[in-house]
HTML snippet that shows the backbone in 3Dmol.js (N, CA, C, O; Angstrom):
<script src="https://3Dmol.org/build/3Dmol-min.js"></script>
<div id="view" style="width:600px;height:400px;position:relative"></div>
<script>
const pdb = `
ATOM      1  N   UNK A   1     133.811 311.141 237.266  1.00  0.00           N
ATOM      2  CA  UNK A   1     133.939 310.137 238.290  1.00  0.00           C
ATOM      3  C   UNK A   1     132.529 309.706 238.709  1.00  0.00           C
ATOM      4  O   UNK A   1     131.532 310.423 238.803  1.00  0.00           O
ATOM      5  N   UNK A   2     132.577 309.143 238.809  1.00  0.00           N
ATOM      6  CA  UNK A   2     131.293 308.115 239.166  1.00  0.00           C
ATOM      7  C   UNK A   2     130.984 307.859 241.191  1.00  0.00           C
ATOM      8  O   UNK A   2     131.976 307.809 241.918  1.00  0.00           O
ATOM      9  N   UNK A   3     129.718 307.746 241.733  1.00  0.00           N
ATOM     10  CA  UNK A   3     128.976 307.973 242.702  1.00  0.00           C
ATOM     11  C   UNK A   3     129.882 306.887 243.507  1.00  0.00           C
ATOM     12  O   UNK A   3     130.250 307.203 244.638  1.00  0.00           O
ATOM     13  N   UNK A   4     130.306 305.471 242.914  1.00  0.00           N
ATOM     14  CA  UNK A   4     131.296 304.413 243.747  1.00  0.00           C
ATOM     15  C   UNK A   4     132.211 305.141 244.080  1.00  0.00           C
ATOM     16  O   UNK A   4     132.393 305.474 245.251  1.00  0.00           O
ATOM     17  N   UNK A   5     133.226 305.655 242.721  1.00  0.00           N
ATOM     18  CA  UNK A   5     134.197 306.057 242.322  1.00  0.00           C
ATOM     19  C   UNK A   5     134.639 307.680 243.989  1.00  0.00           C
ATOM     20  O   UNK A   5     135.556 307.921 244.773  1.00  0.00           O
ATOM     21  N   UNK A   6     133.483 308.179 243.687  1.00  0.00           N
ATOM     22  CA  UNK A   6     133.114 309.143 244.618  1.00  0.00           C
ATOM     23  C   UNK A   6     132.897 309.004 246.094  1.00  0.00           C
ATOM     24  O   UNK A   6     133.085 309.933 246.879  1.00  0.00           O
ATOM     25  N   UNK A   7     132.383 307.481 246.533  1.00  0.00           N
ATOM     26  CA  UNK A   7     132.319 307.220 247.694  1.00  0.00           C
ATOM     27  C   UNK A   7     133.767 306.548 248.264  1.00  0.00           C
ATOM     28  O   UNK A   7     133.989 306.880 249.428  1.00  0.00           O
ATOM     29  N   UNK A   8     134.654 305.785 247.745  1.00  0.00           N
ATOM     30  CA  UNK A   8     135.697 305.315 247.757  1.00  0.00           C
ATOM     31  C   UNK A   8     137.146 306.397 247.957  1.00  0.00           C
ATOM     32  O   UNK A   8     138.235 306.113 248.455  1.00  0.00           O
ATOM     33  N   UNK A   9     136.835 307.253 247.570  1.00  0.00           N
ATOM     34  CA  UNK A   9     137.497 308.571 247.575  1.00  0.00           C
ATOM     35  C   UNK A   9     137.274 309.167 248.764  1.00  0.00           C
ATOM     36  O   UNK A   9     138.111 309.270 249.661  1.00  0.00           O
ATOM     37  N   UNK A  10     135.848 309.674 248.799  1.00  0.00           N
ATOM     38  CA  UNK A  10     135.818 310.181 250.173  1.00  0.00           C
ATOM     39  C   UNK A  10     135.962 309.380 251.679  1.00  0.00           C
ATOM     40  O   UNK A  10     136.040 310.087 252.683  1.00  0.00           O
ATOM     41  N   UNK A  11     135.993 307.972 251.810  1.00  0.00           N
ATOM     42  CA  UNK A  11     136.210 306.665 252.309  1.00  0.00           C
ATOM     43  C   UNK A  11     137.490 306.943 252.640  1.00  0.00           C
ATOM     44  O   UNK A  11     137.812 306.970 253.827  1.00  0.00           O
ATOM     45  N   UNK A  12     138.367 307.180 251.676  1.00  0.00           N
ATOM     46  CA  UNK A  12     139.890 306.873 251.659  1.00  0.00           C
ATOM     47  C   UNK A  12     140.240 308.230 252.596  1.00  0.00           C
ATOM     48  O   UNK A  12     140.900 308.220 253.636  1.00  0.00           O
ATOM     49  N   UNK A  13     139.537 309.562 251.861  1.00  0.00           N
ATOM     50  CA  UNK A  13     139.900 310.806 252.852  1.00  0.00           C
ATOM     51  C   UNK A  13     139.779 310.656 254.131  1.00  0.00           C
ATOM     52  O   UNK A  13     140.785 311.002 254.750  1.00  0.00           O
ATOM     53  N   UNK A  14     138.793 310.211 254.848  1.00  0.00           N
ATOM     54  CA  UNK A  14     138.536 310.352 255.971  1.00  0.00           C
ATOM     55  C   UNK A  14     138.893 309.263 256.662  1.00  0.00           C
ATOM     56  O   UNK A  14     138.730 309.261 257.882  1.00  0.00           O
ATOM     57  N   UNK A  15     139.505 308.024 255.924  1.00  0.00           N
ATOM     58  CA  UNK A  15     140.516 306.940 256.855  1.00  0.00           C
ATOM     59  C   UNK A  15     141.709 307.825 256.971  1.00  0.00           C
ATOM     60  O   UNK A  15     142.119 308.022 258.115  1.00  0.00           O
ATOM     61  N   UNK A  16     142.121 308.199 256.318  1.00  0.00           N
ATOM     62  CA  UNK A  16     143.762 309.059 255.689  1.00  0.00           C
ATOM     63  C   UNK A  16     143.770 310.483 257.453  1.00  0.00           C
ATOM     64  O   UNK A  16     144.667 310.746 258.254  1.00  0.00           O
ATOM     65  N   UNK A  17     142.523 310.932 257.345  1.00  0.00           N
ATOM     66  CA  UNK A  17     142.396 311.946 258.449  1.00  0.00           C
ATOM     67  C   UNK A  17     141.995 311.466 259.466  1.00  0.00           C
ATOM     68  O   UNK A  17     142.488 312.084 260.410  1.00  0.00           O
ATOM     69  N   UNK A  18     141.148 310.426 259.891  1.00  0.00           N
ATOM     70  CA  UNK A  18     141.368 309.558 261.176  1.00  0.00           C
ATOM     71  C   UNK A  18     143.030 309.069 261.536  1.00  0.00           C
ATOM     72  O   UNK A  18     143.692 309.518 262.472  1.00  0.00           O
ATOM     73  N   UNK A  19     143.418 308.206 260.695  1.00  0.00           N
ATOM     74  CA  UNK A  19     144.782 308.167 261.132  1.00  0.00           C
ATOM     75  C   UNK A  19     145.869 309.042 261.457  1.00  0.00           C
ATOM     76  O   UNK A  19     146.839 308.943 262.209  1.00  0.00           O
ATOM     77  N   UNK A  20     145.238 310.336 260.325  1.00  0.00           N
ATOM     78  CA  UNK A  20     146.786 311.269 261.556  1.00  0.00           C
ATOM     79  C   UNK A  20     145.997 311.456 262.886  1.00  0.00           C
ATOM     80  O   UNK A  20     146.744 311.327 263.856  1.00  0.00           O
ATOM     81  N   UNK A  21     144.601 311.743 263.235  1.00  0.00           N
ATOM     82  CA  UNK A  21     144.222 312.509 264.722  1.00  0.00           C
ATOM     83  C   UNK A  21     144.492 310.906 265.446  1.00  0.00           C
ATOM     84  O   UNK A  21     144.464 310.951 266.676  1.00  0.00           O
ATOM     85  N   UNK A  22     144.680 309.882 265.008  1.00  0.00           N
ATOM     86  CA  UNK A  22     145.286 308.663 266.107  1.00  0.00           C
ATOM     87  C   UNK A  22     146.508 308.837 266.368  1.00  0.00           C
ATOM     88  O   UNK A  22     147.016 308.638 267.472  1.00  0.00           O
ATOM     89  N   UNK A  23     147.036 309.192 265.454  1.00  0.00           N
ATOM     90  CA  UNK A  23     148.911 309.216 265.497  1.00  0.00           C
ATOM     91  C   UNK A  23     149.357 310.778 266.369  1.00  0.00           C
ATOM     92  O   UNK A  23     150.486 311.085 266.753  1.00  0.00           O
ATOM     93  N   UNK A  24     148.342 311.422 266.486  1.00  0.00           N
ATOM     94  CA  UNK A  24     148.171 312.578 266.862  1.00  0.00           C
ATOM     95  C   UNK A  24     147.805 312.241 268.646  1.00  0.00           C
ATOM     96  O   UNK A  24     148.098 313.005 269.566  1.00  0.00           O
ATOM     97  N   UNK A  25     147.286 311.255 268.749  1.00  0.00           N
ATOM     98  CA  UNK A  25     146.371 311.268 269.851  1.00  0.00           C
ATOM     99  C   UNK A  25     147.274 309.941 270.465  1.00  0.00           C
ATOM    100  O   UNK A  25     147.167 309.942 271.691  1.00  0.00           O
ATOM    101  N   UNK A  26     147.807 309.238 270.161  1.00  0.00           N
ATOM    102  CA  UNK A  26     148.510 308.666 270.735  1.00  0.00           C
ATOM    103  C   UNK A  26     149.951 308.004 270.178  1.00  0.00           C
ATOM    104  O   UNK A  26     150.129 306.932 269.599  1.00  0.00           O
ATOM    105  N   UNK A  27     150.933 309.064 270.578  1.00  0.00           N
ATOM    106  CA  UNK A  27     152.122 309.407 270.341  1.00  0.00           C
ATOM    107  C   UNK A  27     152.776 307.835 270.937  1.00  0.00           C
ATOM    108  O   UNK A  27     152.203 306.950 271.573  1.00  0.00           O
ATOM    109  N   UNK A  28     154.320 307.929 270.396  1.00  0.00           N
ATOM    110  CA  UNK A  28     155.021 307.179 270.805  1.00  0.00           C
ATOM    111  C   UNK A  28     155.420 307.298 272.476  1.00  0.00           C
ATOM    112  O   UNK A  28     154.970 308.349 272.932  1.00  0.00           O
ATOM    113  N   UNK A  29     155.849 306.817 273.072  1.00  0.00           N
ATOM    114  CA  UNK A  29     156.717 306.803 274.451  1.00  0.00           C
ATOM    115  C   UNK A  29     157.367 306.246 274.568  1.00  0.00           C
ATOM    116  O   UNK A  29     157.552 305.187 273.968  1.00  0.00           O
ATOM    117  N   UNK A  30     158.321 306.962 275.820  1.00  0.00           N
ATOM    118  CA  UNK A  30     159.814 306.160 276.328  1.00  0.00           C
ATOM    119  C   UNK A  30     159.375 305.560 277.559  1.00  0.00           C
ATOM    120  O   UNK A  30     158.185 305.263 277.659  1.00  0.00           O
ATOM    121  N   UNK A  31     160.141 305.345 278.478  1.00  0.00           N
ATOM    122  CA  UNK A  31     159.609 304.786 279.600  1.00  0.00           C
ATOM    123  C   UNK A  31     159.261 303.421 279.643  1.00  0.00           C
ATOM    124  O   UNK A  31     159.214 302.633 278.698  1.00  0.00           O
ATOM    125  N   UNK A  32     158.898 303.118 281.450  1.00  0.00           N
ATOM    126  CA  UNK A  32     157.403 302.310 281.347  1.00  0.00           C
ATOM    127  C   UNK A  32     156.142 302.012 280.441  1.00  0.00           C
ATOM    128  O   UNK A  32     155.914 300.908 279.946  1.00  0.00           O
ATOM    129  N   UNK A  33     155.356 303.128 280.287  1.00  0.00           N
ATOM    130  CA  UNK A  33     154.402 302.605 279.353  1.00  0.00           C
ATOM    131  C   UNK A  33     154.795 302.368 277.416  1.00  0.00           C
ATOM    132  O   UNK A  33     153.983 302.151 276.516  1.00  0.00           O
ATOM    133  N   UNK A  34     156.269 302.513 277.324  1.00  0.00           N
ATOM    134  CA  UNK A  34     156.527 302.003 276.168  1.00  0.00           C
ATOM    135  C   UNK A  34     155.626 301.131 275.187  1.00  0.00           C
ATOM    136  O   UNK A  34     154.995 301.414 274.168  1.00  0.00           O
ATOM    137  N   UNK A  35     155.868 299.671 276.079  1.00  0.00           N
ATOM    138  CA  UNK A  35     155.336 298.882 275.798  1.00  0.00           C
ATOM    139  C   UNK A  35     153.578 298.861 274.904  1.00  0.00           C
ATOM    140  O   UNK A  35     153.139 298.674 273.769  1.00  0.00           O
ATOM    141  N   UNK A  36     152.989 299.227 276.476  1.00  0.00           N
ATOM    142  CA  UNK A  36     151.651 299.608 276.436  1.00  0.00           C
ATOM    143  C   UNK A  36     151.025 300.713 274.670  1.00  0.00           C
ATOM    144  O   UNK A  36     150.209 300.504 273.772  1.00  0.00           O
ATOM    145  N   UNK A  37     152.002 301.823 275.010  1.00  0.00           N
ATOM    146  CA  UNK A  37     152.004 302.629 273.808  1.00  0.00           C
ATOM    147  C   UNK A  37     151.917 301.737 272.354  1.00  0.00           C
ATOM    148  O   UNK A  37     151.028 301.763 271.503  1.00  0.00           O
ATOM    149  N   UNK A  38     153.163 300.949 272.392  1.00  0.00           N
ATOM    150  CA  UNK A  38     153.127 300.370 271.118  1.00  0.00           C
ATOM    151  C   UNK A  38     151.935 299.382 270.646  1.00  0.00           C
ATOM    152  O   UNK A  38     151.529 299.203 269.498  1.00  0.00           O
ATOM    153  N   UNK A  39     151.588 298.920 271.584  1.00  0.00           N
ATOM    154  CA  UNK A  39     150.619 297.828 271.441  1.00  0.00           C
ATOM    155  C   UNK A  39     149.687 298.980 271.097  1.00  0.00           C
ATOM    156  O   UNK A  39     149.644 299.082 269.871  1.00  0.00           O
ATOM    157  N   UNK A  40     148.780 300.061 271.814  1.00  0.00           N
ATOM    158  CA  UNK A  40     147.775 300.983 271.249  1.00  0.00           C
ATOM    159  C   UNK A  40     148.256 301.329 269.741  1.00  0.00           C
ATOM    160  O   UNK A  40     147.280 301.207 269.000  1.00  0.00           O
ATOM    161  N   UNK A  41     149.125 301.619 269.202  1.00  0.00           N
ATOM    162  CA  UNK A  41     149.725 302.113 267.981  1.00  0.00           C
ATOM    163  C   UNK A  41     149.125 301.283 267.164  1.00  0.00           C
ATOM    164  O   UNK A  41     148.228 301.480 266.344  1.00  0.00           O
ATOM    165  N   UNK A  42     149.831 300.122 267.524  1.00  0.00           N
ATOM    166  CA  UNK A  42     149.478 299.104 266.493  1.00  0.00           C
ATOM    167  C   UNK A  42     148.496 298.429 266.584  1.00  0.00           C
ATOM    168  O   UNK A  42     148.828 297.343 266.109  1.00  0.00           O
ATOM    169  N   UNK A  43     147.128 298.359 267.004  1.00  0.00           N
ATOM    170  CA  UNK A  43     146.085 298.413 267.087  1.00  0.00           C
ATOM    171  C   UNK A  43     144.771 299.270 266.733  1.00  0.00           C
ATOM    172  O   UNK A  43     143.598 299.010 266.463  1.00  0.00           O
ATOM    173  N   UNK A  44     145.590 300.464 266.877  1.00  0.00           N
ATOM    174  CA  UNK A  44     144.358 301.904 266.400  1.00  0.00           C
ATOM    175  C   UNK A  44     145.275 302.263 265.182  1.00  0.00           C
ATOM    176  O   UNK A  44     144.829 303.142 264.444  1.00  0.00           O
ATOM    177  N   UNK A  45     146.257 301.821 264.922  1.00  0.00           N
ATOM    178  CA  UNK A  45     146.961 302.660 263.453  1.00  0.00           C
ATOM    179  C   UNK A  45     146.692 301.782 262.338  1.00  0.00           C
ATOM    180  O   UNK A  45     146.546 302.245 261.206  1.00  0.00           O
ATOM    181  N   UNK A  46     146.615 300.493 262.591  1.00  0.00           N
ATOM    182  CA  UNK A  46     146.663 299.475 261.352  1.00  0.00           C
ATOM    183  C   UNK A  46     145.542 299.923 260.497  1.00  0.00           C
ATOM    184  O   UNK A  46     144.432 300.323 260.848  1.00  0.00           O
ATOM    185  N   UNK A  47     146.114 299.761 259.126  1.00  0.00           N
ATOM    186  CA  UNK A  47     145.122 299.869 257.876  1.00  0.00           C
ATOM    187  C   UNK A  47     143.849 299.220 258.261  1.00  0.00           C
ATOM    188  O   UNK A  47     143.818 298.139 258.849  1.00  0.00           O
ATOM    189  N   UNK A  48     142.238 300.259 257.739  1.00  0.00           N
ATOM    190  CA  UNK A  48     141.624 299.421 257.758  1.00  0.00           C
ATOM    191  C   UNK A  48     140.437 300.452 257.072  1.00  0.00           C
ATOM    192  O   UNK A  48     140.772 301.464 256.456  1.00  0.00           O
ATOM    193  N   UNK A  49     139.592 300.218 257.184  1.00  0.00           N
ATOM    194  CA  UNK A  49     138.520 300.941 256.020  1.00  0.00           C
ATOM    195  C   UNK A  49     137.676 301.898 257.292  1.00  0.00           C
ATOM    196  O   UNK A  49     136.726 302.529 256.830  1.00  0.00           O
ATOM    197  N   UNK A  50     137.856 302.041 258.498  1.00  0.00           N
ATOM    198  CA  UNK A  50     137.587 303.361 259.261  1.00  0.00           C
ATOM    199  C   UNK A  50     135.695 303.143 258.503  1.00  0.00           C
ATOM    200  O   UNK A  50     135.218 304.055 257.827  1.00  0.00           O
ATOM    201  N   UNK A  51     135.284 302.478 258.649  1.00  0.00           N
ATOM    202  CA  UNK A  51     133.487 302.480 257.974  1.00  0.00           C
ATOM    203  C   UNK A  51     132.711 303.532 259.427  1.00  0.00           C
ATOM    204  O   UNK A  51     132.062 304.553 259.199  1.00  0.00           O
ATOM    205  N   UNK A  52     132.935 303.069 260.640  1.00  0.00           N
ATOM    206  CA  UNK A  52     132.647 303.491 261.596  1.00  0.00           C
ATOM    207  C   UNK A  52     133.205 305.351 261.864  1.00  0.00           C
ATOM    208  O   UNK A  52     132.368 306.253 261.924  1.00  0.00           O
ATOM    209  N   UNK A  53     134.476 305.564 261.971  1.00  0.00           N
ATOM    210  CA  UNK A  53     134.434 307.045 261.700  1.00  0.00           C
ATOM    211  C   UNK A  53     133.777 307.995 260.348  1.00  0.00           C
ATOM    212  O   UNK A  53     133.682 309.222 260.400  1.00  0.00           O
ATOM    213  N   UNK A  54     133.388 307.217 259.238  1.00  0.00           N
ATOM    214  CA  UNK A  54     133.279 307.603 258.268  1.00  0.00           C
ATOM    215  C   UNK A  54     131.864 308.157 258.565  1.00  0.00           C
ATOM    216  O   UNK A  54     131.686 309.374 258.521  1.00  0.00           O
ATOM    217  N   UNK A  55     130.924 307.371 258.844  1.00  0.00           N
ATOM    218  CA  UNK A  55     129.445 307.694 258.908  1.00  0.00           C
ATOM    219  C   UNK A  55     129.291 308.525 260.157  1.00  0.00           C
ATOM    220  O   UNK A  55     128.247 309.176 260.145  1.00  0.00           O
ATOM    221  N   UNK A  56     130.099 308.700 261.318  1.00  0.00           N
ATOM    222  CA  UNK A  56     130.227 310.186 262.137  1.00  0.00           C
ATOM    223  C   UNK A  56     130.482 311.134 261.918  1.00  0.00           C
ATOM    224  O   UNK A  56     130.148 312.169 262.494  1.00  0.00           O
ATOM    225  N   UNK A  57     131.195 310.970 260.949  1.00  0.00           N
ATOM    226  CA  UNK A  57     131.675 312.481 260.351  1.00  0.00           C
ATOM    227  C   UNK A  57     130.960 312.761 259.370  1.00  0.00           C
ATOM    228  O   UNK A  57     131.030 313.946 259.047  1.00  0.00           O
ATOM    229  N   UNK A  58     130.148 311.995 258.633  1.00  0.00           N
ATOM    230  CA  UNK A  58     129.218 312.266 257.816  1.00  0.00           C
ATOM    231  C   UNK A  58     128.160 312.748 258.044  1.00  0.00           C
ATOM    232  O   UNK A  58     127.676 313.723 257.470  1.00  0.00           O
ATOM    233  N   UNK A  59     127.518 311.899 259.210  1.00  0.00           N
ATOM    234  CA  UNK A  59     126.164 311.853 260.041  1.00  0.00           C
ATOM    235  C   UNK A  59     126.257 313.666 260.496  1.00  0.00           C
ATOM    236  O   UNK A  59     125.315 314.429 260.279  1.00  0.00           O
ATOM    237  N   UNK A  60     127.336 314.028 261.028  1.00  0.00           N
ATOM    238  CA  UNK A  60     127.397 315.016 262.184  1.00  0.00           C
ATOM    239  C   UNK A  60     127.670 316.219 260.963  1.00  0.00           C
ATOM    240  O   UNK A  60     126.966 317.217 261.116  1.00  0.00           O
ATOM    241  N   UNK A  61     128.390 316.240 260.043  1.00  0.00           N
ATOM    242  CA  UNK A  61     128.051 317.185 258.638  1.00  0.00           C
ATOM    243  C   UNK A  61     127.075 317.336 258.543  1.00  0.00           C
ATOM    244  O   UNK A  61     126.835 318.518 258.791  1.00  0.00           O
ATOM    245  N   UNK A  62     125.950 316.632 258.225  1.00  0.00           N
ATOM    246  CA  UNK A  62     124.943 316.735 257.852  1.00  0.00           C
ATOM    247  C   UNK A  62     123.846 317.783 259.158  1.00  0.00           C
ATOM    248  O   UNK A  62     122.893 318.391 258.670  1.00  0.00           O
ATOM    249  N   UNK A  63     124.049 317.885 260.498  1.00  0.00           N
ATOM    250  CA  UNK A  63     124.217 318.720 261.136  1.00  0.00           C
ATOM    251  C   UNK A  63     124.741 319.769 261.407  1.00  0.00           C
ATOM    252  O   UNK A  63     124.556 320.278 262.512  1.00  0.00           O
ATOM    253  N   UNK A  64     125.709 320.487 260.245  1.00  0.00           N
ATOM    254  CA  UNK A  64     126.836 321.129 260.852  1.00  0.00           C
ATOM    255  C   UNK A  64     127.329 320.931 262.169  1.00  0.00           C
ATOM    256  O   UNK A  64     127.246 321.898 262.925  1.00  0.00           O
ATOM    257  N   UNK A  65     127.730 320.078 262.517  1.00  0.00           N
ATOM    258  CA  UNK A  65     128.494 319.757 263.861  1.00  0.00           C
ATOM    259  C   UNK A  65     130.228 320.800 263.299  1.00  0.00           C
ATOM    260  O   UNK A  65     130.677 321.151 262.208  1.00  0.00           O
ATOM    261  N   UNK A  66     130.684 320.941 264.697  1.00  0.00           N
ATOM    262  CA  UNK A  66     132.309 321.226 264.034  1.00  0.00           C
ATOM    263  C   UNK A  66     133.306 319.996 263.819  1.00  0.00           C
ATOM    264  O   UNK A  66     133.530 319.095 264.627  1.00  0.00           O
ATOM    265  N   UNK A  67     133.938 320.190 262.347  1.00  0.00           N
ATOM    266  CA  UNK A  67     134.646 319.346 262.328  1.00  0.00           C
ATOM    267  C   UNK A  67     135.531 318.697 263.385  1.00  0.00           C
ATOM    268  O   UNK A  67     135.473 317.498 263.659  1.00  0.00           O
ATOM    269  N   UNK A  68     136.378 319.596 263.975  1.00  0.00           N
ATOM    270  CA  UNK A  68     137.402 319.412 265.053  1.00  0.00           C
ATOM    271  C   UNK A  68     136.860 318.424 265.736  1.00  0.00           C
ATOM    272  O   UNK A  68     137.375 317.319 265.571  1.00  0.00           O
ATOM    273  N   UNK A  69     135.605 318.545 266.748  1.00  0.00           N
ATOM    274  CA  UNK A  69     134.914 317.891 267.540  1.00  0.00           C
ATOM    275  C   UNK A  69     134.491 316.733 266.878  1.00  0.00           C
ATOM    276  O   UNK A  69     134.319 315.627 267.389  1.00  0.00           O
ATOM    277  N   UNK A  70     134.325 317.078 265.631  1.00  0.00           N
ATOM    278  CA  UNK A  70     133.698 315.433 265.022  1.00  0.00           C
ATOM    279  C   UNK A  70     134.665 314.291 264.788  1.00  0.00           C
ATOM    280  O   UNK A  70     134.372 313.096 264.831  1.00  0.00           O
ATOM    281  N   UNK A  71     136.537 315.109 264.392  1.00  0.00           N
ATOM    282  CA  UNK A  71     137.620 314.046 264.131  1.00  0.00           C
ATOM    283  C   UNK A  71     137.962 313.628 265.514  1.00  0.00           C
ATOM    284  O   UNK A  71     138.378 312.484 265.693  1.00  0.00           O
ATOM    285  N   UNK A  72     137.798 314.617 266.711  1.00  0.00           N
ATOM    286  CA  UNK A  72     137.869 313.694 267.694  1.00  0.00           C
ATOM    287  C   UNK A  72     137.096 312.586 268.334  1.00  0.00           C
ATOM    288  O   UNK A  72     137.534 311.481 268.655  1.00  0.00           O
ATOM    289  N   UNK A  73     136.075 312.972 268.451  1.00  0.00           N
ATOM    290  CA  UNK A  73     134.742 311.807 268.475  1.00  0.00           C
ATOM    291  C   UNK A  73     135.151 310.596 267.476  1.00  0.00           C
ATOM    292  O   UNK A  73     135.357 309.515 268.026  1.00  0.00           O
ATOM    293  N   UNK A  74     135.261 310.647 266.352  1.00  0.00           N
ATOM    294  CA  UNK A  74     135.645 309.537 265.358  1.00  0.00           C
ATOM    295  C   UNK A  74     136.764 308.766 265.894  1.00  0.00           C
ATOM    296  O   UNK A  74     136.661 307.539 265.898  1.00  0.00           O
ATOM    297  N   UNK A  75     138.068 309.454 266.455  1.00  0.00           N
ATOM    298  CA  UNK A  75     139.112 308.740 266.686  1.00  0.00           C
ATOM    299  C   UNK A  75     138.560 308.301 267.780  1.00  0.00           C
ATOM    300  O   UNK A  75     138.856 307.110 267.877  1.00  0.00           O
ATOM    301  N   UNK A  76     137.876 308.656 268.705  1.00  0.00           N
ATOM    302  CA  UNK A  76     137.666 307.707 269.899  1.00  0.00           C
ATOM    303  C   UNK A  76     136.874 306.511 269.873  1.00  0.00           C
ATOM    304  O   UNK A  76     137.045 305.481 270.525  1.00  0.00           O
ATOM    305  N   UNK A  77     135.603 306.904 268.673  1.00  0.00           N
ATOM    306  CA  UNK A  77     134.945 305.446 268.602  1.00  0.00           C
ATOM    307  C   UNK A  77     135.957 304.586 267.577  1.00  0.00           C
ATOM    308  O   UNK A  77     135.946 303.377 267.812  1.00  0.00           O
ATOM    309  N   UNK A  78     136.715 304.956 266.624  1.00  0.00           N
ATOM    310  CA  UNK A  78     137.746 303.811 266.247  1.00  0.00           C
ATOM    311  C   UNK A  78     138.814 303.264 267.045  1.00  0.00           C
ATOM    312  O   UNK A  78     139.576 302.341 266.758  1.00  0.00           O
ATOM    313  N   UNK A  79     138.735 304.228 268.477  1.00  0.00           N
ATOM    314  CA  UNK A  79     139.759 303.403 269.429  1.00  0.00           C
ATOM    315  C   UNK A  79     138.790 302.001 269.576  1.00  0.00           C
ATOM    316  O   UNK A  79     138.808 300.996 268.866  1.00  0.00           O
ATOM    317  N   UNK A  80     137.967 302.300 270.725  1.00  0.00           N
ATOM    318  CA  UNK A  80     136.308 301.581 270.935  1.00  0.00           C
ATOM    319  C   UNK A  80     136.410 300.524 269.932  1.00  0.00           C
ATOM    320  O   UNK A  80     136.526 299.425 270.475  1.00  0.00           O
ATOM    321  N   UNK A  81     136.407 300.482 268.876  1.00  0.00           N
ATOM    322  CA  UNK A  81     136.244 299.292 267.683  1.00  0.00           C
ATOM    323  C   UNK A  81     137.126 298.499 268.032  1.00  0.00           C
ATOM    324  O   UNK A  81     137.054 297.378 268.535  1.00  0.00           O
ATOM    325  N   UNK A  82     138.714 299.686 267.490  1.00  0.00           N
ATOM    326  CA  UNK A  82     140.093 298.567 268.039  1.00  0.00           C
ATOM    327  C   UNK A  82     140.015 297.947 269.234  1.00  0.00           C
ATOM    328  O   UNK A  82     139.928 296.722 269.141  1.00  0.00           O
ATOM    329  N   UNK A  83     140.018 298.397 270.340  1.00  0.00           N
ATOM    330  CA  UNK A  83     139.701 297.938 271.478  1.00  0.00           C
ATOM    331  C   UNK A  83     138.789 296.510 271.829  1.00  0.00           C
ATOM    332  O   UNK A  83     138.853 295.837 272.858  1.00  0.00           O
ATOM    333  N   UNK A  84     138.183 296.352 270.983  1.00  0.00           N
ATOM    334  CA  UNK A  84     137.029 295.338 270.947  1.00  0.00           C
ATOM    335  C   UNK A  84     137.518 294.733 270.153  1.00  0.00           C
ATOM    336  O   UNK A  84     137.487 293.663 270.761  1.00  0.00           O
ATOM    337  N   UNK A  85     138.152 294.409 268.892  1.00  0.00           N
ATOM    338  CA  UNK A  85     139.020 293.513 268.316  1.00  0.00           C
ATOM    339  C   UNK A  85     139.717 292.940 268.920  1.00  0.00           C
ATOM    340  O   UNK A  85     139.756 291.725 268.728  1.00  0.00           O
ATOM    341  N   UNK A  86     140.614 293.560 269.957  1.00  0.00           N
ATOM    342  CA  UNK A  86     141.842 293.116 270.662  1.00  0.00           C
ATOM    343  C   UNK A  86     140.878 292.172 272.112  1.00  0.00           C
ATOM    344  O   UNK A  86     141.465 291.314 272.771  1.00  0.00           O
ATOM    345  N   UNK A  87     139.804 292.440 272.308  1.00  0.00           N
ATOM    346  CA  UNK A  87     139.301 292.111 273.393  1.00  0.00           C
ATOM    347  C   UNK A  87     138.999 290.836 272.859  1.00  0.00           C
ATOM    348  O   UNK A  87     139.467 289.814 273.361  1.00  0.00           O
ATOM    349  N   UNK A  88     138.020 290.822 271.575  1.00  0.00           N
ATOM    350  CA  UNK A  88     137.634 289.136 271.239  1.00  0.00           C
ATOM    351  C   UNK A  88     138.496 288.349 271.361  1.00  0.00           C
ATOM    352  O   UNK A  88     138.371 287.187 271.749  1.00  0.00           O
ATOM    353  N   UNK A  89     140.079 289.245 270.840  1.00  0.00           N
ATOM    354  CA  UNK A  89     141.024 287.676 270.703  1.00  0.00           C
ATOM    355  C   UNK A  89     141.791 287.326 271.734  1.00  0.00           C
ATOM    356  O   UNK A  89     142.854 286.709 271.801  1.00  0.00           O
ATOM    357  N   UNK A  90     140.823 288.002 272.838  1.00  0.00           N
ATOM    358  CA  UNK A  90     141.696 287.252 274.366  1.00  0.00           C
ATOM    359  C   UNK A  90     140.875 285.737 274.755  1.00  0.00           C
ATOM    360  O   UNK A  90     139.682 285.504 274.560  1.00  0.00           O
ATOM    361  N   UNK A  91     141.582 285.097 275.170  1.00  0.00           N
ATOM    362  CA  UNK A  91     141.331 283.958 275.676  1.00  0.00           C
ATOM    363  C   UNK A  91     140.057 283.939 276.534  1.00  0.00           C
ATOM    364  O   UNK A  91     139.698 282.897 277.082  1.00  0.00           O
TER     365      UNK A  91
END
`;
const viewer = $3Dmol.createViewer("view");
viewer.addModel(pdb, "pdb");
viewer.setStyle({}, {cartoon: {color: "spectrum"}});
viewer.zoomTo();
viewer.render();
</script>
């Protein structure tokens, strides 16, 4: 396998493991904040190439940081990203 071949792979792992600690981190609900919930879901869950968690969890490896602490940190700055997507396309 080849160094692309190799980066694309590990790319894919660590979108694949950001998305469960989102789906992890923000569960469905009943209720009131139903609504609210779904809209976060579908905003922090949608496919997308995670470039931003990728180089935290990389960056912070390269430190031995602990993983645990690093997939959470990641899911929060890919909230942060989503969040700012959804913000540009307000009026």
């Amino acid at each position: 396998m080849g160094e692309a071949q190799d980066f694309e792979q590990r790319l894919k792992e660590v979108a694949d493991r950001v998305t469960v600690a989102l789906d992890q981190l923000i569960p469905p609900a009943g209720g009131p904040e139903a609504n609210l919930m779904r809209a976060m879901r579908h905003a922090a869950l949608a496919n997308g190439k995670r470039m931003r968690p990728f180089f935290l969890l990389e960056t912070g490896a390269m430190f031995d940081a602990p993983e645990k602490t690093l997939l959470r940190a990641a899911a929060a700055l890919e909230c942060v990203h989503c969040y700012s997507l959804v913000h540009d396309d307000l009026p």
